[in-house]
BAVOSE-677545 format. One record per residue (C-alpha): residue number from 1; x, y, z; residue in one letter. Coordinates in nm, 3 decimals. Example, Ala and Ser with C-alpha at 12.3 -4.5 7.8 and 13.67 -1.06 7.14 Angstrom:
REM residues 2
ATOM   pos      east     north        up   code
ATOM     1     1.230    -0.450     0.780      A
ATOM     2     1.367    -0.106     0.714      S
REM end
This chain:
REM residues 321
ATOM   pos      east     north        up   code
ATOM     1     4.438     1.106     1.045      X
ATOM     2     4.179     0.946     0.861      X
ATOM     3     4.008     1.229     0.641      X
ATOM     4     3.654     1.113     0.511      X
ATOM     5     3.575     1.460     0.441      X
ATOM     6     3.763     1.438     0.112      X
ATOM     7     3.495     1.255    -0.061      X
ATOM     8     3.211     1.492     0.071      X
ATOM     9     3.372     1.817    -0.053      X
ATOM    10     3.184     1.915    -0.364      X
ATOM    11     2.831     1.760    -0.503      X
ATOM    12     2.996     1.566    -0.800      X
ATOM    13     3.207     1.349    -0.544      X
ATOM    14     2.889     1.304    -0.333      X
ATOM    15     2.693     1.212    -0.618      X
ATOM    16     2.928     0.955    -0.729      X
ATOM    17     3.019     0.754    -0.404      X
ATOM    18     2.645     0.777    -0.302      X
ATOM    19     2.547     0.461    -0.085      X
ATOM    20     2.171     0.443    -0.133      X
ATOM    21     1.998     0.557    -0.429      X
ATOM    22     1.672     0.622    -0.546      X
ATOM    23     1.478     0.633    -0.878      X
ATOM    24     1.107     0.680    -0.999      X
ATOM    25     1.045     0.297    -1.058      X
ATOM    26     1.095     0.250    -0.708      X
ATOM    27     0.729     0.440    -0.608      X
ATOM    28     0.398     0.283    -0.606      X
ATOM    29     0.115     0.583    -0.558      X
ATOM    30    -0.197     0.485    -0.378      X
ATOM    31    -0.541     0.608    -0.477      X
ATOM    32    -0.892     0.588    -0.359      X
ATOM    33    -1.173     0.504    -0.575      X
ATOM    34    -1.543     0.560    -0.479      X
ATOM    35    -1.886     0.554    -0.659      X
ATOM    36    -2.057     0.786    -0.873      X
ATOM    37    -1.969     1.029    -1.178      X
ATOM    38    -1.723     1.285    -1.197      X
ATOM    39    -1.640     1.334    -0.829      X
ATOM    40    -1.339     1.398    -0.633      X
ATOM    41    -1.367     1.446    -0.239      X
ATOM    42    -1.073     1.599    -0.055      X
ATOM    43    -0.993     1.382     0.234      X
ATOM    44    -0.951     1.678     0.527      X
ATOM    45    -0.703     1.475     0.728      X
ATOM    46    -0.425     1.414     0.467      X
ATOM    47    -0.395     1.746     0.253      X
ATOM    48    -0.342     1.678    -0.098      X
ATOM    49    -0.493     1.360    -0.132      X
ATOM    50    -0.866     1.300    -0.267      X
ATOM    51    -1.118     1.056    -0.331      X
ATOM    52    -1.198     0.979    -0.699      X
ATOM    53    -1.532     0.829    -0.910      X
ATOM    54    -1.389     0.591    -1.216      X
ATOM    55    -1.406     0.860    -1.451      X
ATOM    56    -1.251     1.150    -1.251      X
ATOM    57    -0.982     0.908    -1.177      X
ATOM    58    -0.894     0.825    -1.541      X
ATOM    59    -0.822     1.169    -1.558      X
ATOM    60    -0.629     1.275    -1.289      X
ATOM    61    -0.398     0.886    -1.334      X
ATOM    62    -0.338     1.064    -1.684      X
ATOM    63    -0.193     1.383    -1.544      X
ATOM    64     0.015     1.185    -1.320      X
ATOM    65     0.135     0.942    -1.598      X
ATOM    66     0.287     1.260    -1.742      X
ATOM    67     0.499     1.289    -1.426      X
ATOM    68     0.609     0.950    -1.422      X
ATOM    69     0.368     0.813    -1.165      X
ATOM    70     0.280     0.446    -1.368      X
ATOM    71     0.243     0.229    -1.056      X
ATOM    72    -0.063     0.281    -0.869      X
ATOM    73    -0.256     0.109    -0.498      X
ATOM    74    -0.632     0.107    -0.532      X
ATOM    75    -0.876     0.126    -0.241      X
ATOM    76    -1.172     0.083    -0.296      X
ATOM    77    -1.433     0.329    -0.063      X
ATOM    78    -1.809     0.368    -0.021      X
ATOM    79    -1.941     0.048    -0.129      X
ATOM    80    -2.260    -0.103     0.034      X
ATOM    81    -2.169    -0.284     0.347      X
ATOM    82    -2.248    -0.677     0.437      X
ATOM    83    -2.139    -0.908     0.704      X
ATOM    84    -2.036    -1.130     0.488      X
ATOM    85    -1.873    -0.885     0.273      X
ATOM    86    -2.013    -0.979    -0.038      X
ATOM    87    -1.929    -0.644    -0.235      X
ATOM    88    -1.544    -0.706    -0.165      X
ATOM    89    -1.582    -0.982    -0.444      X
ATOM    90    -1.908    -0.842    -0.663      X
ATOM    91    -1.749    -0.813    -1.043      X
ATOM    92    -1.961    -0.482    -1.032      X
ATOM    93    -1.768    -0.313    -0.735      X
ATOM    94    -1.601     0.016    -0.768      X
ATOM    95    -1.277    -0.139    -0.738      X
ATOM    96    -1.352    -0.377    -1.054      X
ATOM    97    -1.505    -0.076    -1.223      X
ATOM    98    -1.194     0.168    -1.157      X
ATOM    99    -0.909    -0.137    -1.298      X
ATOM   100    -1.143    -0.226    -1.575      X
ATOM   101    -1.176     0.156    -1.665      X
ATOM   102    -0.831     0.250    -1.617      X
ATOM   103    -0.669    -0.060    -1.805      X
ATOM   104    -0.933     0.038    -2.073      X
ATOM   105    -0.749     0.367    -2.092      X
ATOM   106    -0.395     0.294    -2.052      X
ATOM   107    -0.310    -0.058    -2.081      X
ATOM   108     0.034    -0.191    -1.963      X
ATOM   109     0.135     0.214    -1.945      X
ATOM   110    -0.032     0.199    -1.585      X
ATOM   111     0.071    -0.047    -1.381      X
ATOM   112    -0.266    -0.128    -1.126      X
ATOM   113    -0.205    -0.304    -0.802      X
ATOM   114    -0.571    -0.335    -0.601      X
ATOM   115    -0.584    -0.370    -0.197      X
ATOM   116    -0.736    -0.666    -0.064      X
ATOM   117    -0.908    -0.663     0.228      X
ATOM   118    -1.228    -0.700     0.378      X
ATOM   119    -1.255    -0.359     0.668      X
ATOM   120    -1.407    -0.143     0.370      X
ATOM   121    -1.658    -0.385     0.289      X
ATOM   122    -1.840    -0.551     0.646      X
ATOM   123    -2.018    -0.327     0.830      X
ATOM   124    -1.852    -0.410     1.104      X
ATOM   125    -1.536    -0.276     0.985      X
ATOM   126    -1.310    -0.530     1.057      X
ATOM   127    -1.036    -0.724     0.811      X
ATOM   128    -1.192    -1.014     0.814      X
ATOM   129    -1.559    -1.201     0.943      X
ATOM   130    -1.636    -1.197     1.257      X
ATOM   131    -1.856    -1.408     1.468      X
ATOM   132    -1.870    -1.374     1.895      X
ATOM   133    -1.687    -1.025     1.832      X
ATOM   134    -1.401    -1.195     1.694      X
ATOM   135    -1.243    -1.211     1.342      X
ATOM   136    -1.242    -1.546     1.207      X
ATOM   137    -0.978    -1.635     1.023      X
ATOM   138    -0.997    -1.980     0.807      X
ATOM   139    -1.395    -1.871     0.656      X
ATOM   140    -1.210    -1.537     0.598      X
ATOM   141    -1.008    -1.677     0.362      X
ATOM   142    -1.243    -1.807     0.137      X
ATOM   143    -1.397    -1.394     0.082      X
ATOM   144    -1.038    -1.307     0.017      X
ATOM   145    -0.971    -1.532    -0.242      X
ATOM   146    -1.264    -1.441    -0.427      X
ATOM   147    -1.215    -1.114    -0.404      X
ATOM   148    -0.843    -1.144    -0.526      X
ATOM   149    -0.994    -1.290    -0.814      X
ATOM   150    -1.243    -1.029    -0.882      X
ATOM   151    -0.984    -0.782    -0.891      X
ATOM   152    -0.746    -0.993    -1.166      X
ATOM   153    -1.058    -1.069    -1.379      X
ATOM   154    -1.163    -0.721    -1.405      X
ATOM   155    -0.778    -0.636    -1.494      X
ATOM   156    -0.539    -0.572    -1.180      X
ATOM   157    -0.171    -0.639    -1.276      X
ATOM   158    -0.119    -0.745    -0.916      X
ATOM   159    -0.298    -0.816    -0.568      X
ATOM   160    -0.204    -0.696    -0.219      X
ATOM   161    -0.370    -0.872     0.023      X
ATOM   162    -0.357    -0.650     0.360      X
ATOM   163    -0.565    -0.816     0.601      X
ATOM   164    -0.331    -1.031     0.763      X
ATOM   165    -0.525    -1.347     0.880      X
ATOM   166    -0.311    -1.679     0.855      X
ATOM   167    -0.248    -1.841     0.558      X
ATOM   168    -0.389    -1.599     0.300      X
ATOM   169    -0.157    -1.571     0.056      X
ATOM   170    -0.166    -1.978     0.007      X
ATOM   171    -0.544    -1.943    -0.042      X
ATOM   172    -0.524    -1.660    -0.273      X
ATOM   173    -0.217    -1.787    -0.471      X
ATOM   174    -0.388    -2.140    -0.567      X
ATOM   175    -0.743    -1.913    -0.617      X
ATOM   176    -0.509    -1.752    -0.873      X
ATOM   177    -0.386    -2.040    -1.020      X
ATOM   178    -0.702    -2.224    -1.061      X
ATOM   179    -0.838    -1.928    -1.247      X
ATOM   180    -0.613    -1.919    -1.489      X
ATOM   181    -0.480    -1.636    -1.326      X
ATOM   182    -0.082    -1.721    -1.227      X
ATOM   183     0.111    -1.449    -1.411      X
ATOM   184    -0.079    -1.233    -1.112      X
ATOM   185     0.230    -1.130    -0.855      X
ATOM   186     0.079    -1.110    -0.480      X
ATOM   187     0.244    -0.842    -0.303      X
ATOM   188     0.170    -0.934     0.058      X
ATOM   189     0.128    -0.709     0.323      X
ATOM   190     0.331    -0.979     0.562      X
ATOM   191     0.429    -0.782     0.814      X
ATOM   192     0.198    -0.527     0.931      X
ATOM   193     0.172    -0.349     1.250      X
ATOM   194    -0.149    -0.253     1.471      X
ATOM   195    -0.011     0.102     1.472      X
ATOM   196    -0.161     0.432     1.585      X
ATOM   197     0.012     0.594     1.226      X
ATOM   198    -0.311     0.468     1.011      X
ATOM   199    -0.566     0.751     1.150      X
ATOM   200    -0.615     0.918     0.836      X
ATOM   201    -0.636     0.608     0.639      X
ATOM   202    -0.930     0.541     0.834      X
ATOM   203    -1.091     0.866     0.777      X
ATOM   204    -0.991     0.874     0.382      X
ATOM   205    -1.153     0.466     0.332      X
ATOM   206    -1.390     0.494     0.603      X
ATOM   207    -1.276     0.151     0.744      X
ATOM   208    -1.206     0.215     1.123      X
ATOM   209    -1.345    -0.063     1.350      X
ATOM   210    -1.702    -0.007     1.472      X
ATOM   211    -1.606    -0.199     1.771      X
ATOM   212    -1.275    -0.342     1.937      X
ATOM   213    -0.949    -0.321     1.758      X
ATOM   214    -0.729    -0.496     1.529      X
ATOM   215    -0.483    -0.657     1.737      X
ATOM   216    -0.590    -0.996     1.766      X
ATOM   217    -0.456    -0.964     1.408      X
ATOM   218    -0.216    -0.713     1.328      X
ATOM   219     0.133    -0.750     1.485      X
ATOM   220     0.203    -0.645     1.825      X
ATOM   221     0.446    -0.326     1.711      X
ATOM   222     0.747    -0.439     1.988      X
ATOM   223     0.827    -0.769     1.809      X
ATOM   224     1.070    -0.754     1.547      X
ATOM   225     1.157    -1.169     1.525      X
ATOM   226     0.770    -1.238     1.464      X
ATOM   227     0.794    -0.970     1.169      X
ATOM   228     1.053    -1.155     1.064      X
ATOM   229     0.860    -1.493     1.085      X
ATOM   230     0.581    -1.328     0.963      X
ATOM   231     0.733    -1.222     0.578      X
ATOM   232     0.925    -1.562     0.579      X
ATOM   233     0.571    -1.775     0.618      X
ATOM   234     0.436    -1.511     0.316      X
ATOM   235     0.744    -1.616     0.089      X
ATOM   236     0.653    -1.987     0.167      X
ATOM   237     0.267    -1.965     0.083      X
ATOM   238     0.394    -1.774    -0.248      X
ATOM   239     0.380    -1.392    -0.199      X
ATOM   240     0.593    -1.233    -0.488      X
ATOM   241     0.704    -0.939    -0.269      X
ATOM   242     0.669    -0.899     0.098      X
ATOM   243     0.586    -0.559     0.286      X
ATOM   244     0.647    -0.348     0.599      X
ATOM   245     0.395    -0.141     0.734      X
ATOM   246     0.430     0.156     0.870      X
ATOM   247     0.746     0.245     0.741      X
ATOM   248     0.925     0.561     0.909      X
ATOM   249     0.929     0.361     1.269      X
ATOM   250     0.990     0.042     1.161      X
ATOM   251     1.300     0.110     0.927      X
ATOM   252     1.497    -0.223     1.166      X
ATOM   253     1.168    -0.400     1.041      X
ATOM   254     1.257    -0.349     0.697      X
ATOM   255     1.646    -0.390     0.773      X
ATOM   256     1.565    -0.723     0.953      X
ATOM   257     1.314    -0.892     0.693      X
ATOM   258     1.583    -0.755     0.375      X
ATOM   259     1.837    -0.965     0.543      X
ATOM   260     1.590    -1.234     0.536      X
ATOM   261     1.419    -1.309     0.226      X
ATOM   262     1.543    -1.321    -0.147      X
ATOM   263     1.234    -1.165    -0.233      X
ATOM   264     1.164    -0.754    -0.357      X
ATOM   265     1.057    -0.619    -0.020      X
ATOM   266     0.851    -0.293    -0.003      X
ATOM   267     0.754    -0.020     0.248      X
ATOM   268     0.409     0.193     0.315      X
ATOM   269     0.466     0.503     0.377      X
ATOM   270     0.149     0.544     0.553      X
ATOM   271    -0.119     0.795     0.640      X
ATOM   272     0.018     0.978     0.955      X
ATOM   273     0.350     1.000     0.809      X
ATOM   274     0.233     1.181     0.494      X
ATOM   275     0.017     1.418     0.707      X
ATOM   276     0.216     1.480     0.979      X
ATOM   277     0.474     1.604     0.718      X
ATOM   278     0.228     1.782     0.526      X
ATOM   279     0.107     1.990     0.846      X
ATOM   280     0.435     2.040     0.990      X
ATOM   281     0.513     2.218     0.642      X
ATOM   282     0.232     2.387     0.576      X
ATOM   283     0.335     2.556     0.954      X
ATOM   284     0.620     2.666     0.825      X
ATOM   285     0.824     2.465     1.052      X
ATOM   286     1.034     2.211     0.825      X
ATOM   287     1.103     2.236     0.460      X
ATOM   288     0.874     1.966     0.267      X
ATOM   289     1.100     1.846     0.003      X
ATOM   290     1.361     1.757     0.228      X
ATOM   291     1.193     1.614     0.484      X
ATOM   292     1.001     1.363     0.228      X
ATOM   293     1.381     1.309     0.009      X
ATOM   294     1.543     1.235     0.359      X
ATOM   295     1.260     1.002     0.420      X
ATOM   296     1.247     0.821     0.094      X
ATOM   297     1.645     0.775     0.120      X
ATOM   298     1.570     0.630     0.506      X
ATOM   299     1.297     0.389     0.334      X
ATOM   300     1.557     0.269     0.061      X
ATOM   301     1.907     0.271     0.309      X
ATOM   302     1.698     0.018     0.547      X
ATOM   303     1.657    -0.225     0.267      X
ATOM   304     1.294    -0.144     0.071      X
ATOM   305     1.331    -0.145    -0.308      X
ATOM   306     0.958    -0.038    -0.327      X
ATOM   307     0.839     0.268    -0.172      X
ATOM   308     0.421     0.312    -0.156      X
ATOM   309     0.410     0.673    -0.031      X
ATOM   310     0.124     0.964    -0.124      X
ATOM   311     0.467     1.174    -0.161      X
ATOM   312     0.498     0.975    -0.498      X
ATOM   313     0.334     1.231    -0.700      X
ATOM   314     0.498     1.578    -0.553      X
ATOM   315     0.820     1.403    -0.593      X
ATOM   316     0.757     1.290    -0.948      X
ATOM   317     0.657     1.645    -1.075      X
ATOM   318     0.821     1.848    -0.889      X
ATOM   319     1.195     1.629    -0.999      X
ATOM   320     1.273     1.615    -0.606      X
ATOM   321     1.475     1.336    -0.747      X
REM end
């Protein structure tokens, strides 16, 4: 008889042959920033997590320093909206503002990686321009490498381009360059899904699509060999670390693209996820820590060695770890 149970039978042994581990350098927390002074707006449909102004966010990035949480995903929300998108690149936008002011603050103790994308910023609400109702994707580019640029001028330690049009990270990795700018890592969002699981994203940076949908763009969520093809063409044009999106339904995603690429490859926890865990607990039907732990050990076990999750700061201060 073959008795496995021998190395399960008290919590030192489990601790020690543990297969998958996890630590607090592993999580990225994501933040919105909006304009203004001293505000913070609760966003209804994911409990827990808020909207800041520059200055309220200084504040509440120090509390979660404290905890450990020194990695952090800006969005920026509420900016003026253009076709063209010309506040995604403005030096003045909130998302400049909010790295400037928080480098200002903390230096190399905060780590500040800034979304780019255009769906915040058009007021059509798409990823990218669009002309004849559809998204065009070479004169795209062009807004996304200046805004990548924006965002490392004003201070961001790294840029995640999340837009997914063609050949992106090229564009924004020799905009880089050119600017003096090459110690910037891009962190590409390579493979991301059209998924119902970003509703309260859309609600929290007020980026939903006036019209139409994101497919012609996003990937179709039932191919997992175009993911595949998708992170490998991101490693190519120069992306630092490559990224799965969602995460919780897509851990063979993650599994596929680790076996893949030499490259750090990271997960978003996204929107639904969080909330859907967040209501379920606040029910009363599952326990929240280890629901979110059994999670976070799914993300890492598949192959992500960076976690972006809003879990990041319960975990952190509440040593779930």
């Amino acid at each position: 008889m073959q008795r496995t149970r021998r190395l399960r039978k008290t919590p030192l042994v489990r601790e020690m042959i543990a297969e998958t581990r996890l630590h607090p350098g592993m999580f990225v927390y994501p933040y919105f920033v909006i304009p203004g002074k001293n505000i913070i707006q609760e966003i209804k449909a994911m409990p827990g997590i808020s909207r800041f102004s520059s200055d309220a966010l200084v504040k509440d990035a120090e509390k979660g320093l404290r905890a450990g949480v020194n990695k952090i995903l800006l969005f920026g929300v509420g900016e003026k909206k253009f076709e063209d998108a010309r506040m995604a690149w403005d030096q003045n936008s909130i998302v400049a503002e909010a790295v400037h002011t928080l480098k200002k603050n903390f230096g190399e103790d905060l780590y500040v990686i800034t979304d780019v994308c255009l769906c915040a910023y058009t007021t059509h609400g798409h990823c990218g321009l669009l002309k004849d109702d559809y998204v065009q994707n070479d004169t795209s580019l062009d807004v996304l490498g200046r805004m990548a640029v924006a965002h490392a001028k004003a201070g961001a330690d790294m840029v995640a381009p999340s837009d997914m049009m063609d050949g992106r990270v090229a564009v924004i990795r020799e905009r880089l360059d050119r600017e003096g700018l090459e110690t910037i890592p891009i962190m590409s969002y390579s493979t991301k899904f059209a998924s119902a699981y970003y509703g309260p994203f859309r609600e929290a940076a007020d980026s939903a699509p006036g019209k139409g949908d994101r497919k012609s763009y996003q990937m179709d969520f039932r191919n997992a060999r175009e993911a595949v093809r998708e992170a490998k063409i991101d490693e190519a044009e120069g992306a630092d670390i490559v990224m799965v999106k969602p995460a919780l339904a897509y851990l063979d995603i993650i599994r596929a693209v680790r076996r893949h690429t030499a490259l750090p490859v990271a997960c978003y926890n996204v929107s639904a996820e969080y909330s859907m865990v967040k209501t379920a607990a606040a029910a009363g039907l599952i326990d929240e820590e280890r629901i979110v732990m059994e999670n976070m050990y799914a993300f890492s076990r598949a192959g992500a060695g960076i976690i972006i999750t809003y879990h990041a700061r319960a975990i952190l201060e509440n040593k779930w770890l």
